[in-house]
Residue frames relative to the residue before (quaternion, step in Angstrom):
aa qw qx qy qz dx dy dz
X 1.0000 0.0000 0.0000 0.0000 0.00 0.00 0.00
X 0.0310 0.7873 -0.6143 -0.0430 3.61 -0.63 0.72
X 0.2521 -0.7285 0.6135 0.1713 3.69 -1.20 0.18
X 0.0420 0.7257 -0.6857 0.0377 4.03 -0.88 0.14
X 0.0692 -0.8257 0.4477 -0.3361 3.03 -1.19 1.77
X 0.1074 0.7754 -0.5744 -0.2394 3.97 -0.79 -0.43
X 0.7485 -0.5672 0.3198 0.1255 1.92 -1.94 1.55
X 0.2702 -0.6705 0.6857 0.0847 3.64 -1.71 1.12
X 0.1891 0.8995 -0.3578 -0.1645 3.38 0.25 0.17
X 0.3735 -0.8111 0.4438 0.0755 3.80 -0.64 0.67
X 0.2562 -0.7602 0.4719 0.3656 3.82 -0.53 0.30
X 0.7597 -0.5478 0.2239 0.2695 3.68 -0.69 -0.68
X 0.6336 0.3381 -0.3968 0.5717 3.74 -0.74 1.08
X 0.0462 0.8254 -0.5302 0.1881 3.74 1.59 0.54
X 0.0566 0.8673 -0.4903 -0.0651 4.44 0.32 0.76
X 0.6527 -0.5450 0.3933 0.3498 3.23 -0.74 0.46
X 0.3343 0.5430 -0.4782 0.6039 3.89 1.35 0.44
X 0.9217 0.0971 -0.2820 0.2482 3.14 -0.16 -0.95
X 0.5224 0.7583 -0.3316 0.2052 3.10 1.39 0.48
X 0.6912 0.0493 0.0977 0.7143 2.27 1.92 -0.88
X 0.1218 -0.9369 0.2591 0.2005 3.83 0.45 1.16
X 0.6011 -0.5751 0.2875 0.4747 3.34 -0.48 1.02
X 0.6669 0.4578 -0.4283 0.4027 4.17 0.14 -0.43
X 0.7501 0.2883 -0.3870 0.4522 3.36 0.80 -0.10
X 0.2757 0.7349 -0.5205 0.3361 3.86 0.73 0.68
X 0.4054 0.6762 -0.4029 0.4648 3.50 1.41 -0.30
X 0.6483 0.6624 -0.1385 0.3490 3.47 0.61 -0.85
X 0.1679 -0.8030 0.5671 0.0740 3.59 0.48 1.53
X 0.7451 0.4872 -0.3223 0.3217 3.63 0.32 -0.85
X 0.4963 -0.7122 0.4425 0.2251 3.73 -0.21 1.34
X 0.5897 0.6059 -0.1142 0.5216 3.77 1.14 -1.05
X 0.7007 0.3207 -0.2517 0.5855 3.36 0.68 -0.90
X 0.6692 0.4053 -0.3508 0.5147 3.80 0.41 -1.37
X 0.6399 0.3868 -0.5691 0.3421 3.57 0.11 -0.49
X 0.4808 0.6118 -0.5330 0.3324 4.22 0.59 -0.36
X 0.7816 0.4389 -0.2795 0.3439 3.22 0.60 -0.68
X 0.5012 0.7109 -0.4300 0.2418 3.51 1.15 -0.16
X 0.7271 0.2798 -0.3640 0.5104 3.70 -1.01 1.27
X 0.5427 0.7699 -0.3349 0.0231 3.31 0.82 -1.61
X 0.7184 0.3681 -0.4162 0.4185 3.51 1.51 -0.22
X 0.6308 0.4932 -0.3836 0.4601 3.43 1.14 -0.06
X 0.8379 0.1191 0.0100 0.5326 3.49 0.87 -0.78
X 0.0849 -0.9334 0.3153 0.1487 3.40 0.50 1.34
X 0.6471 0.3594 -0.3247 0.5887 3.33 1.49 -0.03
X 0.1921 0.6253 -0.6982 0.2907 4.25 0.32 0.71
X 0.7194 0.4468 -0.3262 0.4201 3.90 0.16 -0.49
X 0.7049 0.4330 -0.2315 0.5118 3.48 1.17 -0.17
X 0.7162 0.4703 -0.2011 0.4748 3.19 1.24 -0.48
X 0.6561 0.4889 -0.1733 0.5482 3.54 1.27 -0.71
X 0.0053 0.6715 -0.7303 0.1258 2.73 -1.40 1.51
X 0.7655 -0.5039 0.2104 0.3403 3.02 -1.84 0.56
X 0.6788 0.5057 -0.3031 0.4378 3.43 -1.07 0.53
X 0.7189 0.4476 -0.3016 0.4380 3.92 1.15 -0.50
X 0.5142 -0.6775 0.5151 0.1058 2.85 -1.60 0.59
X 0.2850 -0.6415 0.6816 0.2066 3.22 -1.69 0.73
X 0.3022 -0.5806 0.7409 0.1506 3.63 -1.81 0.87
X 0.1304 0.6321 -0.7569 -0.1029 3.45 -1.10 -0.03
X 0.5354 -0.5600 0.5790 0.2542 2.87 -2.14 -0.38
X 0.7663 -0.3249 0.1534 0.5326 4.00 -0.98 -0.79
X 0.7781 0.4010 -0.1627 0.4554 3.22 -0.63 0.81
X 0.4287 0.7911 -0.4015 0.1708 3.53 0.72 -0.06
X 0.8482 0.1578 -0.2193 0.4556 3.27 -0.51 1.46
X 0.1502 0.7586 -0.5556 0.3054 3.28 1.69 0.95
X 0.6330 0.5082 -0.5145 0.2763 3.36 -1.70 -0.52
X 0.7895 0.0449 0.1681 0.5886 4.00 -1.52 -0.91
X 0.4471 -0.6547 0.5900 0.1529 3.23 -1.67 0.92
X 0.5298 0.7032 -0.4437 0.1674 3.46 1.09 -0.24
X 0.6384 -0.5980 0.4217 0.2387 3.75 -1.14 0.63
X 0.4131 0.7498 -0.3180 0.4074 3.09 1.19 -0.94
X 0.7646 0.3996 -0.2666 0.4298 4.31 0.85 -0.79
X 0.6030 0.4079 -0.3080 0.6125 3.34 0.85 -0.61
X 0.5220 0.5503 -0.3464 0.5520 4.07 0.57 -0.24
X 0.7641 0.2183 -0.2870 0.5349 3.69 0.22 -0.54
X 0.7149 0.4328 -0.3248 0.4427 3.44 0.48 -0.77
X 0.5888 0.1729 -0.4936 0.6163 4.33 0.98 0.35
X 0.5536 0.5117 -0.5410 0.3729 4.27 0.18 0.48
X 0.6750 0.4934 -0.2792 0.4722 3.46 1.19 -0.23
X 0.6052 -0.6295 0.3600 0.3284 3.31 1.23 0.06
X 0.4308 0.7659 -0.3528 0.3215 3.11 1.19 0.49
X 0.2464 -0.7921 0.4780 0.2887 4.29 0.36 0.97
X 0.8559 0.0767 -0.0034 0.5115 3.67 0.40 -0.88
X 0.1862 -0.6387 0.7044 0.2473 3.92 -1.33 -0.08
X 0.0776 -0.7060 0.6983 0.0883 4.13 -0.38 1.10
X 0.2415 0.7727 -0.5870 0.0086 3.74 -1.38 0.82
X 0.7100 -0.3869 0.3589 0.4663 3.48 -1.25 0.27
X 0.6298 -0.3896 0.2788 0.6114 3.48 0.74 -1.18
X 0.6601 -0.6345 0.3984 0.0544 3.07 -2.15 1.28
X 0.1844 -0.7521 0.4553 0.4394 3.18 -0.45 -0.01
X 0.6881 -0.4961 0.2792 0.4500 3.73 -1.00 0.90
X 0.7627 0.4270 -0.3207 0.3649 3.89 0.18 -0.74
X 0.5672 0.4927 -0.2796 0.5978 3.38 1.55 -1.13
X 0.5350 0.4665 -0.4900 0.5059 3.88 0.23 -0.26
X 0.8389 0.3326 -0.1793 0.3918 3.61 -0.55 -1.46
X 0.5843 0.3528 -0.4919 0.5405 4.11 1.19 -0.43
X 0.5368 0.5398 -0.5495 0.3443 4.18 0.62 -0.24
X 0.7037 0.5007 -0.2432 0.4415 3.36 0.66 -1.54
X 0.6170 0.5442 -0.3197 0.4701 3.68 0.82 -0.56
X 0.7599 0.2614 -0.1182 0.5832 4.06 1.24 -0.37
X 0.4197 -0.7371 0.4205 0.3221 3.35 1.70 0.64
X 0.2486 0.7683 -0.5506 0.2115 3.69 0.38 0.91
X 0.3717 -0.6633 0.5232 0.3848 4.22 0.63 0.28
X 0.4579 0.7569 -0.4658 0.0210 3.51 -1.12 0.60
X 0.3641 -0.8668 0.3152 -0.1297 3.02 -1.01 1.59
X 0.1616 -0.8744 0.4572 -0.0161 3.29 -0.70 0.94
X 0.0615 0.8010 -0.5167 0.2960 3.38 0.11 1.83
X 0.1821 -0.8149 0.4704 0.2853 3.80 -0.01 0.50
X 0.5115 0.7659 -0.1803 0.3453 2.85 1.58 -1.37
X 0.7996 0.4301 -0.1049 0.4059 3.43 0.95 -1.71
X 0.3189 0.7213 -0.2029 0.5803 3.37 2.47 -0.45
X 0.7819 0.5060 -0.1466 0.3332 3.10 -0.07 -1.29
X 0.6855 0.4443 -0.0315 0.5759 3.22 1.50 -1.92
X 0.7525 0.3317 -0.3754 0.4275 3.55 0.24 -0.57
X 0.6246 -0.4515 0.6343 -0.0606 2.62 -2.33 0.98
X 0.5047 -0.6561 0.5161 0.2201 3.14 -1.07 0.83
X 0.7551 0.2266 -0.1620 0.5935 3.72 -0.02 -0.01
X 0.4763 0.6958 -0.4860 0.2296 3.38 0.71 0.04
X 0.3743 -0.6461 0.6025 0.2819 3.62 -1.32 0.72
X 0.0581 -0.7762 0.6054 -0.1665 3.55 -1.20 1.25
X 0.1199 -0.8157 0.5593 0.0863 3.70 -0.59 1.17
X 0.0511 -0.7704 0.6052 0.1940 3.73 -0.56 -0.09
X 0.1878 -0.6637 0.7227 0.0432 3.27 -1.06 0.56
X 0.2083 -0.7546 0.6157 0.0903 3.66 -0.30 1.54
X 0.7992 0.3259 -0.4295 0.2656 3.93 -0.06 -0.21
X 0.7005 0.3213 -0.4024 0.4941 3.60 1.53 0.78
X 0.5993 -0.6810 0.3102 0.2843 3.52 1.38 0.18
X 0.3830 0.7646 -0.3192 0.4084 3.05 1.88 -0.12
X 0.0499 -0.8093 0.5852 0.0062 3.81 -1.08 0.76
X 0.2022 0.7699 -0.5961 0.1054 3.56 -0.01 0.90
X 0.6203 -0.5079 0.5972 0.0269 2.24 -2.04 2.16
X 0.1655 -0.8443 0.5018 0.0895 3.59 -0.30 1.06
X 0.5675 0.5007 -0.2701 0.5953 3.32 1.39 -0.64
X 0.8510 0.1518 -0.2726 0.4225 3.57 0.42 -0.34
X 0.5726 -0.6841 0.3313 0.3073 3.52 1.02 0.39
X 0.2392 0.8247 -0.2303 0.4579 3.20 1.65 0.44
X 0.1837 -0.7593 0.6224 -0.0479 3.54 -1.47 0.67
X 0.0813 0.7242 -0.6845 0.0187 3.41 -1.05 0.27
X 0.3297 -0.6518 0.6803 0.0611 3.37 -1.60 0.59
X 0.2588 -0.6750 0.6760 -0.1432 3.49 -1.00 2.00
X 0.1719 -0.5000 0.7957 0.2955 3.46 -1.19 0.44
X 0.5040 -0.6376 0.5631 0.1495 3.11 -1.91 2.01
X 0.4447 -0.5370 0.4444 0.5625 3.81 -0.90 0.17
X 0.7478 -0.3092 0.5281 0.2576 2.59 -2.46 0.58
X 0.5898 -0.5927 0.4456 0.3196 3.80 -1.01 0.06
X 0.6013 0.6168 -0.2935 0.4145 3.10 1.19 -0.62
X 0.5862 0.6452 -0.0203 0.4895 3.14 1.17 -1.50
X 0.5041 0.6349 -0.2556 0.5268 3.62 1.04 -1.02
X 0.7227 0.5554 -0.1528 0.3819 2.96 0.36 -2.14
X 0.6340 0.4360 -0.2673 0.5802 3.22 0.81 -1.69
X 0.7535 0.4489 -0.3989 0.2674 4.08 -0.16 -0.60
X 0.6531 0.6158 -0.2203 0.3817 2.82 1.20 -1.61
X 0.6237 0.5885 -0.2014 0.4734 3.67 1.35 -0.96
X 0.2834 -0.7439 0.5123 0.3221 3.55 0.96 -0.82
X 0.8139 0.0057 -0.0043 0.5810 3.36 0.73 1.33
X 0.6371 -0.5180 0.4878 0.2963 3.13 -1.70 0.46
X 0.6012 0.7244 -0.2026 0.2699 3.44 0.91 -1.05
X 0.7474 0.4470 -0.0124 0.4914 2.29 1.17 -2.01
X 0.3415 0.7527 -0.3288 0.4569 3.67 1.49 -0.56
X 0.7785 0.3727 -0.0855 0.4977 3.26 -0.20 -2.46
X 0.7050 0.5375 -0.3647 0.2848 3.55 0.86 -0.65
X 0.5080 0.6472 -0.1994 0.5323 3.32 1.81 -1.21
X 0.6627 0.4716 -0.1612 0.5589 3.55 0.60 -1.21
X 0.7163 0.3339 -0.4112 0.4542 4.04 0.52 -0.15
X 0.4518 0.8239 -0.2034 0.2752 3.10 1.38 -0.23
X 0.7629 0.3285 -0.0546 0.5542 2.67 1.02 -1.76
């Protein structure tokens, strides 16, 4: 599975506030709440983003509230992967739990560029910086984890798997 995208890029301790601010959480429609994602850090990311791009962060990305609701708006926006320095633990596992792609590369952090074009190729972990001719190295997902992406979710996973 590979994704290919431009880059959004963020600095570090990115919290689930600002990913998604708590006053709009009111908001049952997924579609609508997803307008609001970034909007206090980046008030035009919803205009600019289209399907297939990526987010960079830095350390920490998606600390703060445990709620799902961020990693939800940010794959409703059309987003293929979140690359960061490191995750926080709840925001990691609620991504992996809605099959959102996420990745942990200082290296590729460090190097990317806002607007940069970036491909990933999840089954070798491999990030190239197309605009800068560039590489990075991702630990690829675990198999398990696949499963869970490839499926679109945990749900869907356990659901496939009762199936069979």
């Amino acid at each position: 599975m590979k994704a290919i995208g431009t880059v959004h890029k963020y600095g570090d301790n990115i919290d689930t506030d600002v990913i998604i601010p708590a006053r709009c959480l009111n908001i049952s429609d997924r579609r609508e709440l997803a307008t609001h994602c970034m909007e206090d850090i980046d008030s035009d990311f919803v205009k600019r983003v289209k399907p297939g791009d990526i987010i960079v962060g830095g350390f920490n990305f998606g600390c703060g509230s445990s709620r799902e609701h961020a990693p939800m708006v940010i794959k409703e926006n059309g987003i293929s992967c979140v690359i960061a320095k490191t995750f926080a633990r709840i925001f990691y596992r609620n991504a992996i739990n809605i099959g959102l792609p996420i990745l942990e590369c200082e290296e590729a952090s460090n190097a990317i560029e806002n607007g940069d074009k970036v491909e990933i190729d999840f089954d070798t972990g491999i990030i190239a910086n197309l605009s800068k001719n560039e590489s990075y190295s991702a630990i690829p997902f675990p198999a398990f984890i696949k499963e869970i992406i490839d499926a679109n979710g945990l749900l869907n996973a356990i659901k496939a798997k009762a199936k069979k």
